[in-house]
C-alpha positions, 0 to 999 in steps of 0.5 A: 266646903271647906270648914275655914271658909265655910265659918269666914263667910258666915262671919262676914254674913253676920259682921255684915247684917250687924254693921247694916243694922247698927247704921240704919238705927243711928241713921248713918248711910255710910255704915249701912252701905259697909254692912251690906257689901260685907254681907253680900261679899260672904254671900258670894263666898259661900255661893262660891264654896258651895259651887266648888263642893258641887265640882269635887263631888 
């Protein structure tokens, strides 16, 4: 997995859980939906980098 991306969906994963957090502590639904979808889409990122690294090996 290439370092750049590797560090971006880590990135996402943790903007993700801190934004789904920060919502469901104020009780704003909105901020918790934003905070999950950004975490599931780094989720998806990594999944696919480490389907590209099973592929280049």
């Amino acid at each position: 997995m290439s370092k750049n991306q590797k560090s971006r969906a880590k990135a996402e994963q943790a903007k993700g859980k801190l934004k789904e957090t920060a919502g469901r502590a104020v009780g704003n639904e909105r901020l918790t939906a934003e905070g999950r979808a950004e975490k599931t889409k780094g989720d998806a990122r990594q999944a696919k980098e480490k389907i590209k690294d099973v592929f280049k090996g």
